[in-house]
C-alpha positions, -999 to 999 in steps of 0.1 A, spaced: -402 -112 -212 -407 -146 -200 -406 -160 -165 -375 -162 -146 -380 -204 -144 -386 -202 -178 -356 -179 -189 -333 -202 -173 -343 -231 -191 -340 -211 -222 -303 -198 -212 -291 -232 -205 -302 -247 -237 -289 -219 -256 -253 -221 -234 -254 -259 -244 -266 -252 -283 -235 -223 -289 -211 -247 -278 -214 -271 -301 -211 -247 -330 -183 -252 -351 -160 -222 -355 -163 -217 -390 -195 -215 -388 -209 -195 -359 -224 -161 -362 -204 -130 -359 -229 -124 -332 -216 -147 -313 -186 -127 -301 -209 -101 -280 -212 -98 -243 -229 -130 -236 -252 -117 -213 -264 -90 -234 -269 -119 -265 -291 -141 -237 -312 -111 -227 -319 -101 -267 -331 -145 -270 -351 -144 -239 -372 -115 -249 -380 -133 -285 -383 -166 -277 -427 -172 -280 -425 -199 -254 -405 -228 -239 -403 -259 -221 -394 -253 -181 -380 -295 -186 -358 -298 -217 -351 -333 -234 -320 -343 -239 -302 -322 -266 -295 -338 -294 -261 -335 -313 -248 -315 -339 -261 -317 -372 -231 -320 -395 -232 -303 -431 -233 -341 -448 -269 -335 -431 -278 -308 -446 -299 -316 -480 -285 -304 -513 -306 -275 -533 -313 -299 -560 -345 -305 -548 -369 -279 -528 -375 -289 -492 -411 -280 -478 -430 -285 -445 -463 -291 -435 -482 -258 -418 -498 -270 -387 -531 -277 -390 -561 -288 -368 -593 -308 -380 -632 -297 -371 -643 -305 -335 -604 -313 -320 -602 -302 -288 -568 -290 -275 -550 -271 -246 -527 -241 -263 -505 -216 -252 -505 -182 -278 -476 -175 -291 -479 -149 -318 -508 -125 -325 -514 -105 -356 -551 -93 -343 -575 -98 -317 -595 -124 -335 -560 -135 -354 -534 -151 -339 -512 -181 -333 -513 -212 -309 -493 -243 -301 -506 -275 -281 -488 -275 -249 -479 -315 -264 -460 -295 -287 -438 -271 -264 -412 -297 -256 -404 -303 -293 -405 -268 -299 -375 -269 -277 -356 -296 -293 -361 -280 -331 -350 -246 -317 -317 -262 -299 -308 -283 -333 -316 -253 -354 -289 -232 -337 -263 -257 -346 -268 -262 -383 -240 -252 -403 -245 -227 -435 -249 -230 -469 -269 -214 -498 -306 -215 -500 -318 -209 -536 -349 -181 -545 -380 -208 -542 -411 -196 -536 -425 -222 -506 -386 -235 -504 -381 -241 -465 -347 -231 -451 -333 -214 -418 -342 -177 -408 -324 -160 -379 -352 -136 -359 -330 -113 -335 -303 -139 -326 -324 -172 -328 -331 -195 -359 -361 -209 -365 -376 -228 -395 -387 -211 -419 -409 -207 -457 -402 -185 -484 -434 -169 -493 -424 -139 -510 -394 -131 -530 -381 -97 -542 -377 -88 -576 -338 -94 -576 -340 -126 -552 -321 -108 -531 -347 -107 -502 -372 -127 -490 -401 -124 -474 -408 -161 -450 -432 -172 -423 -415 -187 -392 -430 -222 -391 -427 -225 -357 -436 -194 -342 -464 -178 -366 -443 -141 -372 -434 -133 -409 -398 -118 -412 -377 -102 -436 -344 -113 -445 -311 -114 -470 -313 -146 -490 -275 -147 -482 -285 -147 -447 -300 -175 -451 -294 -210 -441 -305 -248 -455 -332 -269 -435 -314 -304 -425 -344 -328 -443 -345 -348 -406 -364 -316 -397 -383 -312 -426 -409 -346 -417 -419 -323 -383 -449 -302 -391 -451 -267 -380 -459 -264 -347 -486 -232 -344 -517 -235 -365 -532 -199 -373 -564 -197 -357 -596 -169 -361 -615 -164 -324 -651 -169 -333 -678 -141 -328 -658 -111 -323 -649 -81 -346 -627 -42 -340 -653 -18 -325 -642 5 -356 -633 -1 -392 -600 -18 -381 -581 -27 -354 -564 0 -336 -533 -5 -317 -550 -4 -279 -574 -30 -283 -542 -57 -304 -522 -43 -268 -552 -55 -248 -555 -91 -266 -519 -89 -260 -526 -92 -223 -556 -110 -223 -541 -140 -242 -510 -135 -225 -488 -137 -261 -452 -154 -259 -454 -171 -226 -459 -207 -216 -475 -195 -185 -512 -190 -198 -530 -223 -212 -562 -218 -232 -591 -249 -237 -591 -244 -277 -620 -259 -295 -621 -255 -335 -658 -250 -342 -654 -246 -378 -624 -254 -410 -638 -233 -441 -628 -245 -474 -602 -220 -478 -586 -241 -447 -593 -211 -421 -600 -219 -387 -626 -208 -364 -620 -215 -330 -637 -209 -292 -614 -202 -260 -618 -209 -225 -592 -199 -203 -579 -219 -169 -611 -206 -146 -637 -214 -177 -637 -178 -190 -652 -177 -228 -619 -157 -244 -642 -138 -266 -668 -129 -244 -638 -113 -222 -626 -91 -248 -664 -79 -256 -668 -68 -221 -636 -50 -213 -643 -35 -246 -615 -48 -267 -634 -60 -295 -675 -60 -305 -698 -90 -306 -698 -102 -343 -733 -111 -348 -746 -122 -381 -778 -102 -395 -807 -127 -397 -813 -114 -433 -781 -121 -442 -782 -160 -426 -814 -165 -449 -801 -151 -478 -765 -169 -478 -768 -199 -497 -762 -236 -481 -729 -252 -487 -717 -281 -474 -691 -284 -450 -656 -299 -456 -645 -331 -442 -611 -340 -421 -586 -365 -416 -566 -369 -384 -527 -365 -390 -504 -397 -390 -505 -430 -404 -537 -453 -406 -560 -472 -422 -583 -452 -453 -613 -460 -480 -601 -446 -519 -633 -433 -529 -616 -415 -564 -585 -409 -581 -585 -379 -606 -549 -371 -602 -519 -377 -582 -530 -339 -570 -565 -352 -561 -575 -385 -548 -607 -389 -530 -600 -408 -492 -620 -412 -459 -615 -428 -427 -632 -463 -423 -655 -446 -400 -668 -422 -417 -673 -449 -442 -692 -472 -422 -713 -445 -418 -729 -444 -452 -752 -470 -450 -771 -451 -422 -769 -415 -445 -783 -434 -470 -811 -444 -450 -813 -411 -434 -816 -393 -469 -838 -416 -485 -864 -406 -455 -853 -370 -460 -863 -369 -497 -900 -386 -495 -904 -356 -475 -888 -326 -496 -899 -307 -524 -890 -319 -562 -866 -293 -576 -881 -268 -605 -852 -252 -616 -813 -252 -606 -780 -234 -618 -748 -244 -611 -731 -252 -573 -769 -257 -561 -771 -279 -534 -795 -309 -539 -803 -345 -536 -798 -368 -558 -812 -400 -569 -787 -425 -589 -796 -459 -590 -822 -459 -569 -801 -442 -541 -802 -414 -528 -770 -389 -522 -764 -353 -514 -756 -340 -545 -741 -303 -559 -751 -294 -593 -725 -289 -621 -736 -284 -650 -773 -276 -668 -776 -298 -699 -807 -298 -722 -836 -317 -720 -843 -311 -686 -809 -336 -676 -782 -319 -649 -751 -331 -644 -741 -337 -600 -718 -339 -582 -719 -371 -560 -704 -353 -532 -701 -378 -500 -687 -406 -530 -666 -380 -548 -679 -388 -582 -703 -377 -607 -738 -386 -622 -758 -372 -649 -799 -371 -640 -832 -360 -653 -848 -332 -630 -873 -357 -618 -845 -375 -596 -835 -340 -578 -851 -329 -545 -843 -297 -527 -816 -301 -496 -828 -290 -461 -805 -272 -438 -809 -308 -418 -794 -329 -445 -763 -305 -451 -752 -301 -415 -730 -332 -417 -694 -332 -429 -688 -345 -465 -674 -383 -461 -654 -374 -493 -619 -355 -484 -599 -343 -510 -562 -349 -510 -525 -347 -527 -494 -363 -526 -469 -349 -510 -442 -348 -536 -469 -333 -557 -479 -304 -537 -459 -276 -561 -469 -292 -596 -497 -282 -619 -528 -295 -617 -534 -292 -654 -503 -315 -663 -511 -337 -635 -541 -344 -646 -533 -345 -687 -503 -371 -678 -520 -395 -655 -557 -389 -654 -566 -419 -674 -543 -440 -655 -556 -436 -619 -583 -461 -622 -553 -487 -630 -533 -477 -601 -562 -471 -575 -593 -497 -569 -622 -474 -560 -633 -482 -523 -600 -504 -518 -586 -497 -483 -549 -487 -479 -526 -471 -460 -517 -433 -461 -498 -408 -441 -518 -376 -435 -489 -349 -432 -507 -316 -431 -534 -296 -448 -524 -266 -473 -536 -234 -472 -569 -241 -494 -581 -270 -472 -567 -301 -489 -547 -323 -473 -510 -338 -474 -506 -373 -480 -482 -400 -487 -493 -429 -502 -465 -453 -507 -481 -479 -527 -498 -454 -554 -463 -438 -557 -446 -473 -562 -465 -481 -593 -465 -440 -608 -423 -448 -606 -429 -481 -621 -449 -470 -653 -460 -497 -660 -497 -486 -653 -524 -492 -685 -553 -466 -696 -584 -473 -685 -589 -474 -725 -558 -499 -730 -580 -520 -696 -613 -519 -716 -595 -532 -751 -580 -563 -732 -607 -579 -718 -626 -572 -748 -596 -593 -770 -601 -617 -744 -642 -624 -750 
């Protein structure tokens, strides 16, 4: 249960929420004992604000969005190296669990006081369609990630808190689309260097981490540091709590998890890979590096960009110094030499007479090479983040890539200049890594059409000589 400070906070905002519910559209719930319906929200609510903003007012059903068009919201998400104090709010294991920035836990409070307002309506069967869910007397927002086979139940992940629930679609209620531009506020986190002491988890050690991470309450803040994104877009994360306590080295000595140690023979056998790049969410300033599809444009930050001239340097020193490559297959991790410049590279294909196509990797493009111009890559050289970050538009996010790239893939060029910068709006990162962007001026010429092939490009300036 939560703190008595905190309760009340949560009891007056509730108080203030059900009154502004219209008649016809309050929850049959609504009629209990009061104090018996305040009790059942205090003990769900993951955390809350002890100072509440001002509420804001009823959202009226000309508000809420029409099912014409599938709403969606950005998971929350945090880039390699960010630093953040988080409170837990929802743990599925030990080393899997939920936070939220304590920056976050006043608009946590806001969403969940709007979201008990909202009137009802239907919500169609959509696979990643975002909508209202009611958890034990509380909406929260919510994502439809499973459906049943009669679309009569769905299975959704609460966007806000990190639980998956169960519910009747009918149950169900729309998502006003002023609260669809609000990421989620937890980002699903793995603790780093811990794993169960058995083959799973039994329920003793999850009701320890329970304790130790203090799960649901506001009252326990944790230093969070993400240490590493994999491409599938899982994080790994260290924890210090308030005193400087490492998190995981807690739960190893009072025995609720074991030290996850890699094998050395497994560390020199496992193949290098490079590691992903990240953009910062919000609007700012970027370098278009490539353009394959509206579902995959090529963007860094002008720092990271900047930064090329010294890689360059840095691997040009790093290849008078390695070993010529022999032999390769494909995804081997090399340097490359295009130009006369050299890049870290990832092998494609193997073509005949001795020629490999790469994969440019920092520039997002692609070079074909004799063996001569490959060098093996040291540990050293892959260390760094790849300058190249792969990204979709945001109204693209549920389209396939196939037709994406069929329809528009020898358009791009015309739309994009390669290493022109422009503005985009980093909204979140899905599930396999890439990122969410909008990028208004792309998406003004694709609803134009107006855009020539490269082809149709190459045949007027070539009428023009």
């Amino acid at each position: 249960l939560l703190g008595g400070e905190l309760a009340r906070a949560r009891e007056d905002v509730l108080i203030k929420s059900e009154e502004q519910i219209d008649s016809n559209v309050q929850d049959a719930n609504s009629t209990k004992d009061s104090d018996s319906h305040n009790s059942k929200l205090d003990a769900r609510v993951p955390f809350v604000s002890a100072t509440t903003a001002t509420l804001p007012t009823q959202v009226t059903s000309a508000q809420v969005p029409s099912t014409a068009a599938p709403l969606t919201v950005s998971r929350g998400a945090l880039a390699p190296g960010n630093e953040v104090v988080a409170v837990v709010c929802y743990l599925e294991t030990p080393a899997v669990f939920y936070i939220c920035p304590v920056t976050s836990v006043d608009q946590f409070t806001n969403i969940l006081t709007t979201t008990q307002n909202c009137p009802s309506g239907e919500v169609r069967p959509t696979l990643g369609m975002c909508c209202l869910a009611k958890d034990e007397d509380c909406w929260y927002r919510a994502e439809i990630v499973q459906l049943s086979e009669d679309n009569a139940t769905a299975t959704l992940f609460l966007l806000d808190y990190g639980k998956t629930v169960q519910s009747n679609m009918a149950s169900l209620r729309p998502l006003p689309r002023e609260m669809q531009t609000t990421p989620g506020l937890v980002c699903k986190v793995s603790l780093k260097g811990i794993k169960p002491g058995g083959k799973e988890w039994s329920e003793d050690q999850i009701g320890g981490a329970e304790i130790v991470l203090d799960v649901g309450k506001d009252a326990t803040q944790f230093s969070v540091k993400v240490v590493e994104v994999e491409s599938s877009g899982e994080m790994w994360v260290s924890m210090k709590d308030s005193e400087g306590t490492d998190v995981a080295t807690l739960m190893i000595e009072t025995e609720i998890a074991a030290a996850d140690i890699p094998e050395p023979k497994e560390l020199s056998q496992a193949p290098l890979k490079y590691r992903s790049g990240s953009l910062a969410l919000g609007t700012q300033s970027v370098v278009v590096l490539g353009a394959v599809s509206p579902m995959e444009l090529y963007i860094c930050s002008q720092e990271m960009f900047l930064q090329l001239s010294t890689t360059m340097a840095m691997l040009a020193q790093a290849a008078a110094s390695s070993t010529p490559v022999k032999t390769v297959q494909a995804d081997d991790s090399v340097l490359a030499c295009d130009d006369g410049t050299w890049y870290r590279g990832k092998v494609v294909k193997v073509m005949g007479d001795n020629m490999v196509q790469v994969e440019l990797v920092d520039l997002a493009s692609t070079a074909t090479l004799s063996m001569a111009h490959l060098r093996i890559a040291s540990p050293d050289v892959m260390k760094e983040v790849v300058v190249a970050v792969s990204c979709c538009l945001d109204t693209w996010v549920k389209e396939d890539k196939k037709v994406a790239v069929e329809k528009w893939g020898d358009k791009m060029a015309g739309m994009v200049e390669e290493f022109s910068e422009v503005q985009v709006e980093v909204v979140g990162q899905l599930e396999a890594g890439q990122y969410r962007i909008k990028f208004p001026e792309l998406e003004k010429k694709m609803n134009a059409g107006v855009v020539k092939s490269r082809a149709e490009m190459l045949k007027e300036k070539l009428r023009k000589k």
